[in-house]
Every structure is written in C-alpha cells, then in structure tokens.
C-alpha positions in Angstrom: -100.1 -43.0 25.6 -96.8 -41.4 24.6 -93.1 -42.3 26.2 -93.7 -38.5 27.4 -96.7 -39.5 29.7 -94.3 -41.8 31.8 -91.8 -40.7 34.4 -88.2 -41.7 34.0 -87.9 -45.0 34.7 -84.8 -44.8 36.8 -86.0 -42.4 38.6 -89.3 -44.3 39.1 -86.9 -47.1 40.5 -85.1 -45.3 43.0 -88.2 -43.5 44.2 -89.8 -47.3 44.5 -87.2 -48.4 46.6 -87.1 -45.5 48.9 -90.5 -45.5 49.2 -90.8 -49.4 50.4 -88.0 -49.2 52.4 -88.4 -46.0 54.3 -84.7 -44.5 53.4 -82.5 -43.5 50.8 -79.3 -44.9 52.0 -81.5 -48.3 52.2 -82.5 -47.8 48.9 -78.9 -46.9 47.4 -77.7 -50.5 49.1 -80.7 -52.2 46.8 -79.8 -50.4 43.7 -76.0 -50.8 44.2 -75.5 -47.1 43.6 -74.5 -44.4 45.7 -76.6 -42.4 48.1 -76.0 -39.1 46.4 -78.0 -41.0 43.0 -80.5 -42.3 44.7 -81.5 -38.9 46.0 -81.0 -37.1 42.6 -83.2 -39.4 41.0 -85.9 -38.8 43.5 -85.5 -35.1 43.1 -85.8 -35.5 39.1 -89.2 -37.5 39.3 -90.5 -34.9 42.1 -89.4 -32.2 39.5 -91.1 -34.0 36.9 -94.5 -34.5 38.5 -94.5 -31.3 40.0 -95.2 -32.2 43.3 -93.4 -33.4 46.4 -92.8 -36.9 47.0 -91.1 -37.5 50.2 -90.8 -34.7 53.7 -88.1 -35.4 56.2 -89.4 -37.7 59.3 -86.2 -36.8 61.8 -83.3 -39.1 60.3 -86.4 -40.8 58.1 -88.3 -40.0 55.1 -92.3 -39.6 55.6 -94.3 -40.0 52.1 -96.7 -37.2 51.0 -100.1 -38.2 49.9 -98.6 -37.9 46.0 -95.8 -39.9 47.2 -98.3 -42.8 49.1 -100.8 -42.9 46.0 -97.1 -43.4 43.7 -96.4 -45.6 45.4 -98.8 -48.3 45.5 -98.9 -47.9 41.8 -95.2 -48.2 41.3 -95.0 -51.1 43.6 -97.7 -52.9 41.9 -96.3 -52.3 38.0 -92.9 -53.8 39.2 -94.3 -56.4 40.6 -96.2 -57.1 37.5 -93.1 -57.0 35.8 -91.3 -59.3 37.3 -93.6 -61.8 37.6 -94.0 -61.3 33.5 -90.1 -61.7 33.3 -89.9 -64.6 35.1 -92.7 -66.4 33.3 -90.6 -65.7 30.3 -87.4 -66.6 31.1 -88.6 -69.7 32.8 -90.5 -70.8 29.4 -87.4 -69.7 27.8 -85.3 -71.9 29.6 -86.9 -74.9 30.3 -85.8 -74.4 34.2 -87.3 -76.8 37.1 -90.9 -74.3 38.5 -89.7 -74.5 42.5 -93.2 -76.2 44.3 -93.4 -75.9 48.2 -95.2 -77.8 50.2 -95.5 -78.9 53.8 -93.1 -81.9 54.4 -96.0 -84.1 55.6 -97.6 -83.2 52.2 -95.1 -84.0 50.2 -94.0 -87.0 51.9 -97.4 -88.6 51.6 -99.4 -87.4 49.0 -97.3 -85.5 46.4 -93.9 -87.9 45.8 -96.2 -90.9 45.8 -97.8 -89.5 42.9 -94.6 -87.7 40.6 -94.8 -91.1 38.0 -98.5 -90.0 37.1 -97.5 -86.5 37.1 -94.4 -86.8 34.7 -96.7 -89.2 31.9 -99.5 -86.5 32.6 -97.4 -83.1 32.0 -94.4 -84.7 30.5 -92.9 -81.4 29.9 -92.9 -79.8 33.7 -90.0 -79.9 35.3 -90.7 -79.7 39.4 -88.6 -79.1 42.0 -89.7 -80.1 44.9 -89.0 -78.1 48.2 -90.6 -78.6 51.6 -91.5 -75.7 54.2 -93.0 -75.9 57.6 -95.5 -73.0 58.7 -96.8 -69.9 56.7 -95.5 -69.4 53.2 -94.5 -65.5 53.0 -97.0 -63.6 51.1 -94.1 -62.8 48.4 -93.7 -66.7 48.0 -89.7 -65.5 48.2 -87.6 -68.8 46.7 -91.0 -70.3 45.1 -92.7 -70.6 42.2 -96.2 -72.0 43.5 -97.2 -73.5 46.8 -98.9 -76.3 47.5 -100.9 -76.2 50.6 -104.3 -77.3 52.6 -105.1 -73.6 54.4 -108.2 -71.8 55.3 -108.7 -68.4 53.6 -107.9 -65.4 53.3 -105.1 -65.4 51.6 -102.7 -62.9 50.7 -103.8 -60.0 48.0 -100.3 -60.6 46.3 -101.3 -64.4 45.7 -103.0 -65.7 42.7 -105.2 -69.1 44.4 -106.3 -71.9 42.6 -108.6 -73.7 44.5 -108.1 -77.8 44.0 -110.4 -79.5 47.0 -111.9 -79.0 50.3 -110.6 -80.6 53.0 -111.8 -83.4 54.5 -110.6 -84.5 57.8 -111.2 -87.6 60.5 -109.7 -90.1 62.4 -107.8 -93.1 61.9 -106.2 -95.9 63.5 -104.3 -99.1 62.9 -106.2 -102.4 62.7 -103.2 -103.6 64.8 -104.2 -101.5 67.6 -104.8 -103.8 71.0 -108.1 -102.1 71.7 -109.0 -101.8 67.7 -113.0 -103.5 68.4 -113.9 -101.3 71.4 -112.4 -98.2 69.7 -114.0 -98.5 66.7 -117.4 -99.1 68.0 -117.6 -95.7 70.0 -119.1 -92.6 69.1 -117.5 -89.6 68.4 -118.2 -88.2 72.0 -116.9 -91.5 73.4 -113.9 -91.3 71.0 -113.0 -87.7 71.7 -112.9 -88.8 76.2 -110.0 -91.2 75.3 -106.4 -90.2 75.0 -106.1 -89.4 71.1 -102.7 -88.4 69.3 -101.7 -84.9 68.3 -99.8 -83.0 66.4 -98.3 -79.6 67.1 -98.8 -78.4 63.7 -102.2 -78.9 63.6 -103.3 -78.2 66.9 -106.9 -77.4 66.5 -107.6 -80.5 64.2 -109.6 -82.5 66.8 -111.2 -79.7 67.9 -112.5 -78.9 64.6 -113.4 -82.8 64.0 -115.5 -82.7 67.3 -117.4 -79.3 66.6 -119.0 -80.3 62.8 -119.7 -83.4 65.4 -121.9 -81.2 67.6 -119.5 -82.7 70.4 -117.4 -81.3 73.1 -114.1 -81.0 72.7 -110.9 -83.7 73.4 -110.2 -83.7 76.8 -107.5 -86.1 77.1 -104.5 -85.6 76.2 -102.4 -87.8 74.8 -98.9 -88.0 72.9 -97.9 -85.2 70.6 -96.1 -85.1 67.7 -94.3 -81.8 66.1 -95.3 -83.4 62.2 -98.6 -85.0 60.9 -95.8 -87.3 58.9 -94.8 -88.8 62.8 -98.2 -88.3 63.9 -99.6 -91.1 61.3 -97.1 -93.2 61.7 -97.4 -93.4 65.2 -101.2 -94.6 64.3 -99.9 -97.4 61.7 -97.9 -98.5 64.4 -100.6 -99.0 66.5 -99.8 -96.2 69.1 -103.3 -94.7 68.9 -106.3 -92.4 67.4 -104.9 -89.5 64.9 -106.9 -87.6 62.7 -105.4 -86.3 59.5 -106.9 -84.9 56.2 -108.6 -87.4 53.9 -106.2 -87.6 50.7 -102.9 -87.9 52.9 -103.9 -91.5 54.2 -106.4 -92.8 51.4 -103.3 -95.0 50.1 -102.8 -96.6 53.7 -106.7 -96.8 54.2 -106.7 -98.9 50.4 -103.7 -101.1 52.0 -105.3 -101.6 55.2 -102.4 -100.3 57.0 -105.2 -97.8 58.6 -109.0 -97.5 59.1 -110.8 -94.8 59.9 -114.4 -95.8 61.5 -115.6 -92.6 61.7 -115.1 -91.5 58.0 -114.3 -87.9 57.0 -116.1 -84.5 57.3 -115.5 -81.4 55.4 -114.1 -78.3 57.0 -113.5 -74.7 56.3 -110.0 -75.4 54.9 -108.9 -76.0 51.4 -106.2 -77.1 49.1 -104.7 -74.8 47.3 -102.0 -73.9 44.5 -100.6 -70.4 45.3 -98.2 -68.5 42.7 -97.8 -64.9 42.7 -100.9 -62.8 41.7 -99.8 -61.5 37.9 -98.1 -65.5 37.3 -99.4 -66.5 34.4 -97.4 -69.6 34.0 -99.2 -72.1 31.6 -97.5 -74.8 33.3 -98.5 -73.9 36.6 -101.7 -73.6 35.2 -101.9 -77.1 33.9 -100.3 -78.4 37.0 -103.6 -76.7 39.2 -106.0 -78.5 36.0 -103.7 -82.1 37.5 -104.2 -81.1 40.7 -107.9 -80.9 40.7 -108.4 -84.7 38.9 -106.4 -85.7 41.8 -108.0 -84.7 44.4 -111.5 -85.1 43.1 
C-alpha cells in the first residue's frame, strides 16, 4: 500500500463527520471549521473516488451506497485510532484508567478490596466513578466498566468475562421471625412479604424460576439501590436477595445468612473497555478480577 491508495485524510474527516451526523453545518461545528470547508472537503474526496458520496434529502444529506459502505469503514478506522491514542498517551502519562461501576458495586465489593488491588497491580492508578443504569455503548467518560449484566453486549465493547452470577436470599440473624423464615421453602419463602429493589426488579423472579416455583406475590418494601436494599436486611427489616460476592463479607461476619444458598443465572460479571483497547493494565486488572471472583 502506497500514501496514493488512501484518500486525503482531511477530507476523510469531514466526510466522517457529515456522514455520522446527517449534516454539514453539524459537521463544520465538530471540526471547528467553517461550513463552506466542510463541504469542499467532501467534494474533494467525492472527486477523488470518483463516485458520489452524499444526494440532497430536502434540507438533509441522504448517503449513497459508496457513501454508506465509506462510511462504516471510516467510522470504524477512527475509532480504532483513538482508542490506540489513548492507550498511548495513558501509558505515556501514568494517568488514573477511569473504572465505572454501579454504586452498590462499588460500595460493597470493589472499595472493600482497593488494599489487595494496589499490592496486586501496584502500578494502576484507578479512578473510581459510580453510574446507575446502562453504560452507553461508547463508554463516553470511561475507560472500562465494571458491571454484573446479561449479554449481548454492545459490538463497540471489548468483554472480559470474570464470573457468573450467583444470586439468593438473605436475611439478618436479628430478624424477629429469623427460625420460621429460615426453615421454609422457597415456595413458602417467595408467599411472604420479601424486600425489593427498583433496580433489580426481576431478581426474585429470576431466584423463583431456576426454583421451579411461582413467582413473589407479596409485595413488600422497595428500595431504589441494592446498597439500601441490604442494609435494610442487616437491619433486620426483612428477606432481600442480592448477588453472591456483594454480601459474602457480611455472610463471613454473620451480619447476614442466607438459608437458601445461591444459584447461578444467566447474568455475568463483566469488565467492558472499548473494542480496539488494548490497555495492558486493563488487561491485568480483568486477570485480578477473575482470582477475585473465583
């Protein structure tokens, strides 16, 4: 391959942009340059390929086949790119990788565990940063993610599977009814008034189908976090159910029990970085990952 087998590579740009976001005058505002550029660059990469990129859509711009098929391709080599840069310049720098995670995650499971992490990888530098619901498929403002989710996943992420998950109930051995509760069976258990949380609605629904059992039909208190959920159950408040790792350190304290052990489910943990990321720190932290969890 020759430098004269590529297109320019401004002009490549400004078609990319105009192409993802359906306008020239959008695209100018990305670039920081001026309509009028924008459109001459397009003009000199439809000039160069021979073929027509882009027809007019009323105000909009409507790709042609050529211009779809360039698209993709560009899109995907820039993304590529930058994901290549910023692995550099991160090992360059020695900057903090930025890990998300659910709160409740992080809270319980991931902080309790950053002295065994920094004598393990003494040479990561984390930053930790909690978010609630669905990651973006970009991962926009993060390096990885650290989540339990069931698949698919986005094509633009790059998953490292650590565990499955394993969920089931729990309850504090300070709870007034703590005998008679823990002596029922999981068809019994799921007729009483169990605690929920709003993030995870359909975790005792899950819990009672690998059970071969109907599902919960009383409802009882809700909680918008599985953090506030749990410790409504230490406190003696009632049955939650909650993944296996995230209350294995109150279950070795006794602060909880959980009669009714833990089954698997369809979800899994998972560290998530962009799909051409190939941080060897990010890798090593997955390696970590895995030896916890196991």
């Amino acid at each position: 391959m020759t430098d004269s087998d590529l297109p320019p590579l401004n002009a490549l740009r400004a078609f990319e942009a105009a192409a993802r976001l359906g306008s020239l005058s959008r695209a100018a505002e990305a670039l920081h340059v001026t309509h009028g550029a924008v459109s001459r660059q397009v003009r000199l990469l439809e000039d160069w390929l021979g073929t027509p990129l882009f027809t007019r859509a009323g105000r909009g711009l409507r790709l042609t086949p050529a211009g779809s098929r360039l698209r993709d391709a560009a899109g995907d080599a820039f993304a590529r790119l930058q994901g290549a840069t910023a692995t550099i310049r991160r090992a360059g720098s020695g900057q903090a990788r930025v890990l998300g995670c659910p709160g409740s995650l992080l809270a319980r499971w991931m902080i309790p565990r950053l002295p065994r992490l920094a004598e393990a990888l003494p040479d990561l530098k984390l930053h930790l940063s909690p978010h609630e619901g669905a990651f973006p498929p970009s991962l926009d403002g993060f390096d990885a993610a650290l989540l339990i989710a069931t698949p698919p996943w986005p094509a633009s992420w790059r998953v490292r599977t650590l565990a499955v998950e394993r969920i089931g109930p729990v309850l504090s051995a300070r709870h007034a009814e703590v005998d008679r509760l823990s002596a029922l069976t999981p068809d019994a258990l799921l007729r009483e008034p169990l605690l929920h949380t709003t993030s995870r609605p359909q975790a005792w629904p899950t819990w009672a189908s690998l059970h071969g059992a109907a599902a919960p039909g009383s409802p009882g208190a809700d909680f918008e976090h599985l953090y506030f959920l749990l410790e409504a159950a230490a406190a003696g408040l009632g049955v939650a159910i909650a993944p296996q790792e995230l209350v294995a350190d109150d279950l070795a304290a006794g602060r909880l029990l959980a009669p009714w052990g833990f089954v698997g489910t369809d979800a899994q943990w998972i560290l998530a970085t962009r799909r051409d990321d190939d941080d060897a720190q990010l890798e090593a932290l997955a390696a970590w990952l895995r030896l916890e969890l196991d």
